[in-house]
C-alpha positions in Angstrom: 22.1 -47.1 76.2 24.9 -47.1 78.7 25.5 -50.0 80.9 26.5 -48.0 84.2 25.0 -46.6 87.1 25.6 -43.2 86.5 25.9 -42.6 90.8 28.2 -45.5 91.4 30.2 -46.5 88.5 28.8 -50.1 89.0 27.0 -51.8 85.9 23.3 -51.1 86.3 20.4 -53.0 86.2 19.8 -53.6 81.9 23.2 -54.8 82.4 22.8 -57.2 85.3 19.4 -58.9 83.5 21.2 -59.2 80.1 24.8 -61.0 82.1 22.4 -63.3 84.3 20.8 -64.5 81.3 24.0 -65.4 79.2 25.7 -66.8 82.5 22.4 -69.0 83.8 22.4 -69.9 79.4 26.3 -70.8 80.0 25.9 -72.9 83.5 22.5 -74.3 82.5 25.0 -76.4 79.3 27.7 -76.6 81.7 26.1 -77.3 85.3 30.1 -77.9 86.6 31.2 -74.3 85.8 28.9 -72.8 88.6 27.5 -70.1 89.1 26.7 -67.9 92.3 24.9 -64.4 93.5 25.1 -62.1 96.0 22.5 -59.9 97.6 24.3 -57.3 98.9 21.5 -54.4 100.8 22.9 -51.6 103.1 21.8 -51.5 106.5 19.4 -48.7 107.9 19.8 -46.8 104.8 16.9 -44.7 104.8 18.4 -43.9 108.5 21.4 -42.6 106.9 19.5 -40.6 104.2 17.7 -38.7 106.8 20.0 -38.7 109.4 23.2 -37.4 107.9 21.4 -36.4 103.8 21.0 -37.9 100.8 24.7 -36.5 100.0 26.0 -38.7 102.4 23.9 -41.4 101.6 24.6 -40.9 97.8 28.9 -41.1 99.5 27.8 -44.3 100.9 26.6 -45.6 97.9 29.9 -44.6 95.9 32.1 -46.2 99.0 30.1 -49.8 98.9 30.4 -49.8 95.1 34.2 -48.8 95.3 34.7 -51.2 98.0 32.7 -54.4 96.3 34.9 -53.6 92.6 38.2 -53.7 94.5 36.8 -56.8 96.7 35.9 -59.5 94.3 37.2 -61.7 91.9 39.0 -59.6 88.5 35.9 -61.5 86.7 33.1 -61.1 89.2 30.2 -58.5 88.4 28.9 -55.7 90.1 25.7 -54.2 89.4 23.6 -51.7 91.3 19.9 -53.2 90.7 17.9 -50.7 92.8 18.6 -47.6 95.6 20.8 -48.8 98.4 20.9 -52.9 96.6 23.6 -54.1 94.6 24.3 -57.3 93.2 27.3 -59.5 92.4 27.2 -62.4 89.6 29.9 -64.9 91.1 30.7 -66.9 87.4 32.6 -70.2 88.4 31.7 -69.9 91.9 29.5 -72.5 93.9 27.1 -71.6 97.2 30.7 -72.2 99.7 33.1 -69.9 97.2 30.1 -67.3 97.2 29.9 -67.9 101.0 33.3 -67.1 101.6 33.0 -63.5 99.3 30.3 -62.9 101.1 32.5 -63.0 104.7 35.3 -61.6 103.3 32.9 -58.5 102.3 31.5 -58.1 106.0 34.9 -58.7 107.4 36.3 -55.7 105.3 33.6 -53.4 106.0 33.8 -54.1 109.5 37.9 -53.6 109.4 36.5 -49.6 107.8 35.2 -48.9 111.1 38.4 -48.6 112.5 38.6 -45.8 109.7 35.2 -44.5 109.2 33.5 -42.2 111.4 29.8 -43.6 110.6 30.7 -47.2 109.7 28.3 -48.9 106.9 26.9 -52.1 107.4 25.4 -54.2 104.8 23.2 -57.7 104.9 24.2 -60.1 102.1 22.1 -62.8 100.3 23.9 -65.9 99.0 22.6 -68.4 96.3 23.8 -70.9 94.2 23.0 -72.3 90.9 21.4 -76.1 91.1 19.3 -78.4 90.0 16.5 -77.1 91.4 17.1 -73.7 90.3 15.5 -73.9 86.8 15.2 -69.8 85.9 17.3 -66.4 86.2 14.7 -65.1 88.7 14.8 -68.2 91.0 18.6 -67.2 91.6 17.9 -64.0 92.5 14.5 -64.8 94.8 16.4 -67.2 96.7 19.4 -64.9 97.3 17.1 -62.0 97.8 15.3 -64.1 100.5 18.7 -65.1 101.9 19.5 -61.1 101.9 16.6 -60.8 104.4 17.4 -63.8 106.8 20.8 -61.8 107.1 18.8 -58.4 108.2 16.1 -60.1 110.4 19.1 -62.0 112.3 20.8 -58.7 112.9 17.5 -57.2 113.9 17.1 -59.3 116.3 20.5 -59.3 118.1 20.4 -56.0 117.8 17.1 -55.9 119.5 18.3 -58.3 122.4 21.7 -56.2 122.6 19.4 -53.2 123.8 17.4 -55.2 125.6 20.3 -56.2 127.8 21.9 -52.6 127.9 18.4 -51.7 128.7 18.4 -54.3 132.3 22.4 -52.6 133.2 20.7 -48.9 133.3 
């Protein structure tokens, strides 16, 4: 069975179970070589499916996986787990290194609007491995839950952005 997403070109999600096993074996022997995750989820996606088409939306996909490979360490892994969700295994990286990919992600996306006629926004989840962290899945339910801290904060300046543009009409 193939190990890529046939749509993006990014590993898939066999791929991303069976890596996050051997790296949380490898970091679990050697807690000092680290071990990080991203989250990575696209903003209003079903919005752009049925806005612009699931073309588009299947473009947007390609773009974000394009942009994530080109944007992360040579070693880093990217893997589209689920429709609009990708995530990147950060090997050797602690919560602050993961932190900092994780700006440097939003930072270039937002530098594409300057390009891109419907910018893409996304909402990243950060996690590190620790102490307290004793299993694969406990990685990827604390950067998951991260992932939506990140969407309910823009929701809600979002919210209060209309609100005020709401008051100036």
């Amino acid at each position: 069975m193939s190990f890529e997403d046939s749509l993006t070109g990014a590993k898939n999600r066999r791929y991303f179970d069976e890596r996050l096993a051997a790296e949380v074996d490898r970091v679990s022997r050697h807690p000092s070589a680290g071990l990080a995750l991203l989250v990575v989820d696209v903003d209003a996606f079903k919005q752009i499916n049925d806005t612009f088409g699931h073309a588009y939306g299947d473009d947007v996909l390609r773009f974000l996986s394009s942009f994530l490979k080109t944007n992360v360490r040579e070693h880093d892994i990217v893997c589209r787990t689920g429709g609009d969700e990708f995530m990147v295994l950060l090997p050797g990286s602690d919560h602050d290194g993961a932190a900092r990919m994780a700006n440097r992600i939003r930072n270039g996306l937002t530098a594409q609007r300057a390009i891109a006629t419907r910018p893409v926004t996304v909402s990243i989840g950060v996690a590190a491995w620790t102490e307290r962290i004793t299993e694969p899945r406990d990685l990827v339910d604390v950067a998951d839950a991260d992932m939506y801290r990140d969407k309910s904060r823009k929701r809600v300046v979002r919210r209060s952005a209309e609100l005020t543009w709401g008051k100036l009409l």
